[in-house]
Structures are given as structure tokens and as C-alpha cells.
N, C-alpha and C positions, 0 to 999 in steps of 0.2 A: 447092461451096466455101461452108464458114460465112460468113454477115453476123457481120463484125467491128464492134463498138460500143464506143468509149469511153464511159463514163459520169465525170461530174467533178461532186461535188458532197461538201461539206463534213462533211454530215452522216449519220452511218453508220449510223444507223436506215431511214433511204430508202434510202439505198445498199444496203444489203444488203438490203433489201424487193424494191425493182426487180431488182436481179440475180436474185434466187428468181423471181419473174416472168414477166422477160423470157425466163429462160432456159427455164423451163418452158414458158410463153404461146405464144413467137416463136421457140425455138430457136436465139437469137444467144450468139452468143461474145463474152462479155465482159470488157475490162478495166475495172475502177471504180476510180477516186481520188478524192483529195479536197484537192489542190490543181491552181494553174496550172501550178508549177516540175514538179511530178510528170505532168501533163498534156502538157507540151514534152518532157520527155525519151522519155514514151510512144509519143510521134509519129516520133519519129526514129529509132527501134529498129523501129517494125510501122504498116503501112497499115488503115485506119480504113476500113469502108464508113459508119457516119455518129460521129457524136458527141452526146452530152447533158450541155450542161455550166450548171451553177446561176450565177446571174450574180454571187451572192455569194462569194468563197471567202476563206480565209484570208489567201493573198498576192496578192490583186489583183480585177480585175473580171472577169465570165466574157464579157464583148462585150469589152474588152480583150484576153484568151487566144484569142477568134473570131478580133481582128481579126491577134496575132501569128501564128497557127497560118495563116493566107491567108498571111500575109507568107513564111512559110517554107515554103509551095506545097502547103498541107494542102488539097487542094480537096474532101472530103467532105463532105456536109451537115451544117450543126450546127444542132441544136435548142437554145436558150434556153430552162433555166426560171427566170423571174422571178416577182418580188413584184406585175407589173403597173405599175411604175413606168416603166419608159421603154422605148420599142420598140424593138430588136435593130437594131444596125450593120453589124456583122460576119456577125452568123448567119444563117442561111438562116430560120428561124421561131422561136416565142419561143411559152411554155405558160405563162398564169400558176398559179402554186400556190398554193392546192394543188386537186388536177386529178383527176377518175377515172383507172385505170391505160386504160382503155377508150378514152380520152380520147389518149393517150400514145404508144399504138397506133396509132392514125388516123396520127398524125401524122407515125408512125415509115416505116408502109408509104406514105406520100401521098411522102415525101421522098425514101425508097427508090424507086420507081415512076419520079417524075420524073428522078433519076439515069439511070433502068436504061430510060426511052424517050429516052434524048438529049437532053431539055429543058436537060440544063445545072443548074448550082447557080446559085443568085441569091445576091451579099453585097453586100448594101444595094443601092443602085443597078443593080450591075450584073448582067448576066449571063455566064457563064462558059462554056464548051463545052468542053473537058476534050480530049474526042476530036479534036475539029476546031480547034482551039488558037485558038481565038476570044472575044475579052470584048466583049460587045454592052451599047454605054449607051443608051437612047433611041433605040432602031433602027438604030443608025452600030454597024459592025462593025469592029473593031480587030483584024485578025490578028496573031498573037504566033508570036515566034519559040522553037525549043523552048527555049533558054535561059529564057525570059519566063516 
């Protein structure tokens, strides 16, 4: 099964840099946009094994779209690229730009990896267990119900 990748980033020189890339590089299957509202609606139509989203975009902030896409039970890993200005809420990790593609990578298999041994996704605080319907803060385990 392809690693499915959202990419969300404003600016369509990188965007279509990365997709040439990735797809060559790492062989993912990609969807690219380049806002939030186009970001939501991608998520609700197809399952995402991680996401890369710019913290800047046109309608909104990209740790803002982290934090709606948890709200509406997006549990995939998101990568943050920022300017270096403030550290990721919502997302699992944050990449300041601009970055080696090398760089980018690390990042992508380090997030993938930790999904794909059970570690769970980390947003912000917390940690998440997907499998085992569990959000771990500071060692105290929350079981969740599948509603949750």
C-alpha cells in the first residue's frame, strides 16, 4: 500500500519541487495544495499516512489546520514547515525553512517509523495511541471510547 502524503503549502515553486522529489526520492503518493479550506476538504474524502503543511498559507495558520484536522480525528503525523518563529502545537514536528530535502526526509521516515512501531503521534502535550484508543499526558493514560 502507497504512503499517502498531504503536502499544504502556498507556494507552488516548492510544491511542485517536493512532489518531483518525494515522488521520485520516497515513492509517496501525493496530494499538494496550497491552502487550509482545500486541506479540510482533502481530509474528508482520503486517509493521509502523514501530512506537510507550511505554517503560513493564505486562509489561515498551518498549526491552526494541525490543530482543526485532530479536532476532526485526523490522527496522522504532521510536519510543520515554519519560518523558526514559534514551535508547533498541533503538529507532531516542525522543519524551519528553508531546509535540505535530505533534511525533510529524516524527518518524514523518523514520523513514519514511530507511527508504524505503536509509539503513537505526539500533539503537543499529548500522546495519542490510535490502535489502543489511548491519549497519554504526563504518564496518566486516558482511555477513549471509539466515539472519542
Amino acid at each position: 500500500m502507497p504512503i499517502r502524503l498531504l503536502l499544504v503549502d502556498p507556494d507552488a515553486i516548492l510544491r511542485s519541487s517536493l512532489v518531483e522529489q518525494l515522488e521520485r526520492e520516497g515513492g509517496y503518493q501525493i496530494t499538494a495544495l496550497e491552502s487550509a479550506q482545500q486541506a479540510r476538504s482533502a481530509t474528508r474524502e482520503a486517509r493521509f499516512s502523514l501530512a506537510i503543511i507550511n505554517r503560513h498559507l493564505p486562509d489561515g495558520d498551518g498549526d491552526g489546520l494541525a490543530a482543526s484536522l485532530r479536532a476532526d480525528g485526523v490522527a496522522c503525523p504532521i510536519l510543520l514547515l515554519t519560518d523558526g518563529d514559534l514551535p508547533p502545537v498541533a503538529a507532531n514536528d516542525s522543519l524551519v525553512k528553508p531546509f535540505r530535502f535530505s533534511t525533510l526526509l529524516q524527518r518524514l521516515h523518523a514520523l513514519l517509523s514511530q507511527r508504524a512501531t505503536g509509539e503513537g503521534v505526539r500533539i503537543g502535550p499529548y500522546q495519542f495511541h490510535p490502535s489502543a484508543k489511548v491519549l497519554e499526558l504526563n504518564g496518566r493514560k486516558i482511555r477513549l471510547t471509539e466515539k472519542e
